[in-house]
C-alpha positions as CSV (number, residue, x, y, z in Angstrom):
1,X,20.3,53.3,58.2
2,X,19.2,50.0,56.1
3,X,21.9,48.2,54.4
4,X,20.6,46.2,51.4
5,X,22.6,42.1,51.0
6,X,22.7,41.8,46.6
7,X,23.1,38.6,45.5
8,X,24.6,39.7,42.2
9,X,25.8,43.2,41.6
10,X,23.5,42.5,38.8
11,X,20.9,43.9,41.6
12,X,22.9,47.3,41.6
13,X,22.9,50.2,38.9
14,X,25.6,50.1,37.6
15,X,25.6,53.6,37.4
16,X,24.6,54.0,40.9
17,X,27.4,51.5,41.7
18,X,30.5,53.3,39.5
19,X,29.6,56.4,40.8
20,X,30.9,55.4,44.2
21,X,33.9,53.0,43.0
22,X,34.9,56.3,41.2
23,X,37.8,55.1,38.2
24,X,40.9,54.5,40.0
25,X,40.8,50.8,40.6
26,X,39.4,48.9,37.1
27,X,38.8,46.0,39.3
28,X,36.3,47.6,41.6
29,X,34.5,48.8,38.2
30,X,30.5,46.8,38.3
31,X,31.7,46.1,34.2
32,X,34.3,44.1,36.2
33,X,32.8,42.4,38.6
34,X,29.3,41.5,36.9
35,X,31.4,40.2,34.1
36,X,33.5,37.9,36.7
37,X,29.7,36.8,37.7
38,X,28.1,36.2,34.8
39,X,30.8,34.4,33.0
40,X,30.7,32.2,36.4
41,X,34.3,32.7,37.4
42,X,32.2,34.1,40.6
43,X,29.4,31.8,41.4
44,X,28.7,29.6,44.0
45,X,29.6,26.5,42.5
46,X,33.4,28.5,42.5
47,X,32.8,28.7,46.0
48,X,32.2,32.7,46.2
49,X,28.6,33.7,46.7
50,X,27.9,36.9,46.1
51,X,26.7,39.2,49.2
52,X,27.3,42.8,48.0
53,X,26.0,45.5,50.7
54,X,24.5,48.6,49.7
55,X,23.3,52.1,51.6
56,X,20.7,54.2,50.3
57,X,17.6,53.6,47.8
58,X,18.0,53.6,43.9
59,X,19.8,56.1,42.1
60,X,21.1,57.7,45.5
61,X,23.7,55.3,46.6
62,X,25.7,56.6,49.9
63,X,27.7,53.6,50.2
64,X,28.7,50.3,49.1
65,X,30.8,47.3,49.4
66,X,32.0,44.4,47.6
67,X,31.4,41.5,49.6
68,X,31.0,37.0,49.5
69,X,30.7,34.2,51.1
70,X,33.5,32.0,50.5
71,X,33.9,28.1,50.9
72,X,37.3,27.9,50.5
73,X,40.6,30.9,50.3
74,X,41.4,29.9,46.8
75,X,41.7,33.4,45.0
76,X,42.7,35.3,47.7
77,X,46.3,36.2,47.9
78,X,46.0,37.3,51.7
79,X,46.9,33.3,52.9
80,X,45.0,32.0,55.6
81,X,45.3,28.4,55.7
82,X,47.0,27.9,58.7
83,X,44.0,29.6,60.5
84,X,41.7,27.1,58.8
85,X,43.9,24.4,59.8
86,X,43.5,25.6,63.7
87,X,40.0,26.2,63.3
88,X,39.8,22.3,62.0
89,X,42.3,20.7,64.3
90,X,39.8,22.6,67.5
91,X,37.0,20.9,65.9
92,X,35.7,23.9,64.4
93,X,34.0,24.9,60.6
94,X,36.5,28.0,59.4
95,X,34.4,27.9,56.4
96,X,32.0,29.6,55.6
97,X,33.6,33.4,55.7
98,X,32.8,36.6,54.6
99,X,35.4,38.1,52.1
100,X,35.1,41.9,51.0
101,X,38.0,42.0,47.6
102,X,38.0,42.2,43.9
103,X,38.4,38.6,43.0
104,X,41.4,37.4,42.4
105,X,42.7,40.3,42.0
106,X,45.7,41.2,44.7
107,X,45.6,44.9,43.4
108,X,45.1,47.3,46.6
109,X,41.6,49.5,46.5
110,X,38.8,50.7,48.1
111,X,36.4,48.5,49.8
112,X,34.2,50.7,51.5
113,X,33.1,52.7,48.8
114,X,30.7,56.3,49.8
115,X,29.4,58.9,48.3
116,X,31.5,60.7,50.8
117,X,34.7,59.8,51.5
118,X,34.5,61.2,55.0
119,X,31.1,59.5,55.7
120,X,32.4,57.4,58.9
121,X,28.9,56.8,59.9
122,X,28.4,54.8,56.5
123,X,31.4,52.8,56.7
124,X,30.6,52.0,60.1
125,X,27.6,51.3,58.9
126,X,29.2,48.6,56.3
127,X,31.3,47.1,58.4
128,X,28.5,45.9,61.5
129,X,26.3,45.3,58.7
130,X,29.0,42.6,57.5
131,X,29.8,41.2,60.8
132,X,25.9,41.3,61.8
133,X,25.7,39.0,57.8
134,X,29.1,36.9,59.0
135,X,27.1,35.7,62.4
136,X,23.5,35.3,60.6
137,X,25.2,32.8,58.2
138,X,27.3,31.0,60.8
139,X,30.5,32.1,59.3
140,X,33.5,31.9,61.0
141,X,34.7,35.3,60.2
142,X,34.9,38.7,58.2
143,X,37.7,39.3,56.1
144,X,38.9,42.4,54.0
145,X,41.7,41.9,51.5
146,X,43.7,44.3,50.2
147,X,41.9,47.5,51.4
148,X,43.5,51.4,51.0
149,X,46.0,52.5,53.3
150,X,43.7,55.4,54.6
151,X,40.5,52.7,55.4
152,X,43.3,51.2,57.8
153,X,42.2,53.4,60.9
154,X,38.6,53.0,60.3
155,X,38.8,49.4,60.2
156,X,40.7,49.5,63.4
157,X,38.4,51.8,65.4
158,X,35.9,49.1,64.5
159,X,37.7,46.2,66.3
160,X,38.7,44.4,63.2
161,X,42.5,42.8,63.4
162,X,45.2,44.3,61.2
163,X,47.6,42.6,58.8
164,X,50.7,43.9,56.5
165,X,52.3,42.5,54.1
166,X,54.0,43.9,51.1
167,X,54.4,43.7,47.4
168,X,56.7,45.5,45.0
169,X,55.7,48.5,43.1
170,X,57.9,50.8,40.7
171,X,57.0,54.0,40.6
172,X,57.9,56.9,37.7
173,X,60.2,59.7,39.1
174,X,59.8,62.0,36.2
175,X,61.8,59.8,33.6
176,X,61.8,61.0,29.6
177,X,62.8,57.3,28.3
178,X,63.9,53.8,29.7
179,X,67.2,55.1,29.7
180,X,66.8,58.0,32.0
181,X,65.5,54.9,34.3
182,X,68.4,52.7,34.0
183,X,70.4,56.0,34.7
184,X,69.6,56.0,38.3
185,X,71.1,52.0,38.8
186,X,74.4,51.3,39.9
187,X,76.1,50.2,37.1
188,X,76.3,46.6,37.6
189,X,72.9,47.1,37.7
190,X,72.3,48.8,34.8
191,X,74.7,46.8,32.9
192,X,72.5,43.2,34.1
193,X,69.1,44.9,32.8
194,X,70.3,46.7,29.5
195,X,71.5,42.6,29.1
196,X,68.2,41.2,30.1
197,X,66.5,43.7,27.6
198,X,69.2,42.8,24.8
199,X,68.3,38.8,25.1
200,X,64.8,39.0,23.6
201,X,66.0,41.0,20.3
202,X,69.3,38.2,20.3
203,X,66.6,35.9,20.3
204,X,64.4,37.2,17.0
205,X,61.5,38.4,19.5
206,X,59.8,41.5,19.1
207,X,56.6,42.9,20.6
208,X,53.5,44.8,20.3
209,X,50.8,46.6,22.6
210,X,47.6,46.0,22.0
211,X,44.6,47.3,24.1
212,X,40.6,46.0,24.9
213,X,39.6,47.5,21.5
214,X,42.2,45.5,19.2
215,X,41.6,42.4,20.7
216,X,38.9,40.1,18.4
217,X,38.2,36.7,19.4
218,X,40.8,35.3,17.3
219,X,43.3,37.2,19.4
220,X,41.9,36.3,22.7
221,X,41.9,32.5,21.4
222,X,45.6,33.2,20.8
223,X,46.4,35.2,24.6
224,X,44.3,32.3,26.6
225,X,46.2,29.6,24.8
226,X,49.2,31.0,26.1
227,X,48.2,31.8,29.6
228,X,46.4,28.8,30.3
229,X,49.6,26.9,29.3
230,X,51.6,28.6,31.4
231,X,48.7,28.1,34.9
232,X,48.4,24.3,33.3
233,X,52.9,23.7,33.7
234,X,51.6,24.9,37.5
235,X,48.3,22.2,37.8
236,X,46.0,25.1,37.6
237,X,43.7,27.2,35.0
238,X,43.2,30.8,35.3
239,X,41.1,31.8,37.5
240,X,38.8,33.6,34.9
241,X,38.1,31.8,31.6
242,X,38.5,33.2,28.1
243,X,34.5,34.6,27.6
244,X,35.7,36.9,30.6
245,X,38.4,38.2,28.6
246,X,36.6,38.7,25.7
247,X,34.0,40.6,27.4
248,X,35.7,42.4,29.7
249,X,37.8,43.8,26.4
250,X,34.4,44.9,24.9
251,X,33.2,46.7,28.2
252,X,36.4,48.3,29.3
253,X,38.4,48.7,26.3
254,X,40.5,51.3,27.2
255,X,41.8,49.7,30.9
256,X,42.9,46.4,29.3
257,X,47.2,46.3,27.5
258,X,48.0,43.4,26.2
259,X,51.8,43.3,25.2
260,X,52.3,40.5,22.5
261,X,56.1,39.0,21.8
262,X,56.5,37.3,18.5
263,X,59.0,35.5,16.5
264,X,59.1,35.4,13.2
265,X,55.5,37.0,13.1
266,X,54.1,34.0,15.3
267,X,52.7,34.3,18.9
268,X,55.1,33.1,21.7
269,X,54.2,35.0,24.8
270,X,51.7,37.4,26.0
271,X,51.2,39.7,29.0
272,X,48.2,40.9,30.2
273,X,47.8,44.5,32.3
274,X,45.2,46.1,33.6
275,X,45.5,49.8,33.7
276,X,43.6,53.1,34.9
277,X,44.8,57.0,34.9
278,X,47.6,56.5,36.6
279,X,48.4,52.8,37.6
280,X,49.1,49.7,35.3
281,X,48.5,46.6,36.7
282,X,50.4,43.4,35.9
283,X,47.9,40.3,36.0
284,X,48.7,37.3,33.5
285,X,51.3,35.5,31.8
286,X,52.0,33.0,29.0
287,X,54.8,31.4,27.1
288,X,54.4,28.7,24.6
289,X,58.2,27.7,26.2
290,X,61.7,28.8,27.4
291,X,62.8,32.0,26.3
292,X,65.7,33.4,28.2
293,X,65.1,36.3,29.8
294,X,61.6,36.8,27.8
295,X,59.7,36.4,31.5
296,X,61.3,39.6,32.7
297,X,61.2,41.6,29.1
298,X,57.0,40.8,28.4
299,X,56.0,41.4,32.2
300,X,58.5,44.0,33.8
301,X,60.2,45.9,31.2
302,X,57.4,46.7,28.4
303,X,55.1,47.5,31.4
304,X,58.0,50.3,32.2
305,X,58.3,51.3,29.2
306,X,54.9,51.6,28.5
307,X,54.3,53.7,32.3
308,X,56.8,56.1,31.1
309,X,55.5,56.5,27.1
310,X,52.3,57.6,29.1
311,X,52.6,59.0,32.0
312,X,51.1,56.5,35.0
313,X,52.6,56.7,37.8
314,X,52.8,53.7,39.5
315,X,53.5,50.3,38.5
316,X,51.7,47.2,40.4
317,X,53.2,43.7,38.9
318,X,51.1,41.5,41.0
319,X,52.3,39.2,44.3
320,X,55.3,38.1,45.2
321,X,59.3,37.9,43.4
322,X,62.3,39.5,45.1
323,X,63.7,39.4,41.8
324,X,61.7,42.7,40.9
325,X,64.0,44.4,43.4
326,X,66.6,44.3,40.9
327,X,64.8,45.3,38.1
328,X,63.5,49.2,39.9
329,X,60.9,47.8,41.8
330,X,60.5,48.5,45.5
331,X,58.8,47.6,48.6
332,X,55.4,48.9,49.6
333,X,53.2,47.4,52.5
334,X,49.7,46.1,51.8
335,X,47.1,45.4,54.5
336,X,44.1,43.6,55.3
337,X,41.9,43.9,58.0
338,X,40.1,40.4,60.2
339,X,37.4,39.6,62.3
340,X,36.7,36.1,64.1
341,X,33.7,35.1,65.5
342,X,35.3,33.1,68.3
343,X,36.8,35.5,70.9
344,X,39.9,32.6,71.6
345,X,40.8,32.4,68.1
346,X,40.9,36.2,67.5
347,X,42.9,36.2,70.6
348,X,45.6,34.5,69.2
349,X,45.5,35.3,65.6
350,X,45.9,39.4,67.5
351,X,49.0,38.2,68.8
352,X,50.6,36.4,65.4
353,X,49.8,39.4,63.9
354,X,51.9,41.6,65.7
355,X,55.2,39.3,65.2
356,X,54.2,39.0,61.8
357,X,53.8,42.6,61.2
358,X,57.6,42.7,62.6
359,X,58.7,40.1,60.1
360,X,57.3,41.8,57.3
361,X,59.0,44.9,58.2
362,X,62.6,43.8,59.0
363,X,62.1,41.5,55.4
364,X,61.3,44.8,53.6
365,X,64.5,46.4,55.1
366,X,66.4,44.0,54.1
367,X,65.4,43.4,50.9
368,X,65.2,47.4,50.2
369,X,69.0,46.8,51.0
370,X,69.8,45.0,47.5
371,X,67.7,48.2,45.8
372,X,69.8,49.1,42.2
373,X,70.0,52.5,42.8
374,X,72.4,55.1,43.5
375,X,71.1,57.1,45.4
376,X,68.7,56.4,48.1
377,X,66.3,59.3,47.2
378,X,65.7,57.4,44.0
379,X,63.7,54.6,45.3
């Protein structure tokens, strides 16, 4: 079958294109990523060339797959350096590589995307396509980040190297109100949280959702002040700049939250979530200072909240942070799946793998250990 390189999703219906990425991940939507290319947060001047592969003529897609050509592993959140290091200190180029993700973006979703979900033939298809691309362009490798749970034994079948890792995820066990959450916690627990939550009202702050279709540019001006303060305390700027936000607000209204805290009616941190049916996704956060506890209210506990007002199931806060444990958040595993062009290399990076796959599991043992709640079924 003839798989088609894009070098914009531009080049794709977007139609043709959301039909297969279906509505469960936002980022995976083409409102998404066209808008991360055309506001040049994607480009290759960023360092990430679009490569997207397609299956199947116009209006018929059978399959799909977000795909570029990276210069660097900025962006990522699956960390690699120390391969590039290796690569460098063997007098090899580990850049370019091939990177199938949602840009910056460590949310877990699809990356082979067909028409039919059982259509092994067209992943297959994807995935030597990508490898076949990775060699034609002299890149080092082919890497995908953050892919579904069930691609995992299709991506091994086809020889590529698997990673875990893990992030933490809370997840809505039927609760009426915050306070049939904080039920289930210990009570030392419970008493810590109900004192985290009590800080920002002690403090004058009060809060307010907003979503995509509230947001003018005014507000955005307001958000992106407040975020980019918070990257610039770190030496960074977001990743994607303000005419992203404002756009991606007018395309997919109803899958952006922002959560607003104020004092004395004036702007002093924001949140901003991502959400579909049944998952909100925590992405970016600002302060204008020090607010005591404010960092765990804005990001953790409105996003509850707002999970069990509605009804979504699952709550993904983005990378990293034991100290979500105590706050109802659990371990889950995430993957990602390698291949190296130089047979040594992949040798060796097999082999790390394993022991790190160990590592990852003991570490989520333990820290699933110092869970708040009562009773082990809870979690």
């Amino acid at each position: 079958m003839k798989v088609t390189v894009h070098d914009s999703i531009a080049d794709i219906a977007a139609n043709d294109w959301n039909q297969l990425a279906g509505t469960a991940c936002p980022f995976l939507r083409h409102e998404f990523l066209n808008l991360a290319e055309r506001t040049h947060c994607v480009s290759p001047s960023q360092g990430w060339t679009p490569r997207h592969l397609s299956i199947g003529k116009k209006g018929r897609l059978r399959a799909a797959m977000p795909l570029y050509e990276k210069s660097h592993s900025w962006g990522e959140f699956v960390f690699d350096w120390a391969w590039a290091r290796a690569y460098e200190q063997a007098g090899f180029s580990y850049y370019p590589k091939l990177v199938s993700a949602a840009p910056f973006t460590p949310a877990p979703g699809r990356r082979l995307l067909l028409s039919d979900p059982d259509d092994a033939e067209a992943a297959q298809a994807l995935i030597s396509a990508a490898i076949a691309l990775a060699t034609e362009s002299d890149c080092s490798s082919f890497h995908i980040l953050f892919p579904t749970a069930e691609e995992i034994p299709l991506l091994e079948s086809a020889g590529l190297l698997v990673r875990k890792d893990c992030q933490f995820h809370w997840h809505n066990r039927g609760y009426g109100n915050f306070d049939d959450f904080l039920a289930t916690f210990n009570a030392a627990k419970r008493k810590k949280a109900k004192r985290d939550r009590r800080r920002a009202e002690e403090n004058g702050i009060g809060f307010r959702r907003l979503k995509g279709s509230d947001m003018d540019d005014s507000a955005w001006s307001v958000v992106y002040a407040l975020i980019s303060r918070t990257f610039m305390r770190r030496g960074s700027l977001p990743y994607f700049n303000e005419t992203f936000f404002r756009s991606i607000s007018e395309q997919l209204p109803e899958n952006i939250l922002i959560v607003l805290a104020e004092k004395e009616s004036r702007p002093v941190a924001a949140a901003v979530f991502f959400e579909s049916d049944q998952v909100l996704y925590g992405r970016y956060w600002g302060s204008d200072g020090h607010y005591d506890a404010l960092h765990f209210e804005t990001c953790y506990y409105q996003g509850i909240d707002y999970c069990i007002d509605t009804g979504k199931q699952v709550f993904e806060p983005g990378t990293q942070g034991e100290h979500k444990i105590s706050r109802g958040f659990s371990p889950q595993p995430t993957w990602s799946a390698h291949w190296l062009a130089h047979p040594e290399f992949a040798d060796a990076i097999g082999k790390y793998l394993d022991e790190e796959a160990r590592h990852v599991d003991r570490y989520m043992d333990a820290v699933d250990s110092r869970s708040p709640y009562k009773n082990s079924y809870e979690q």
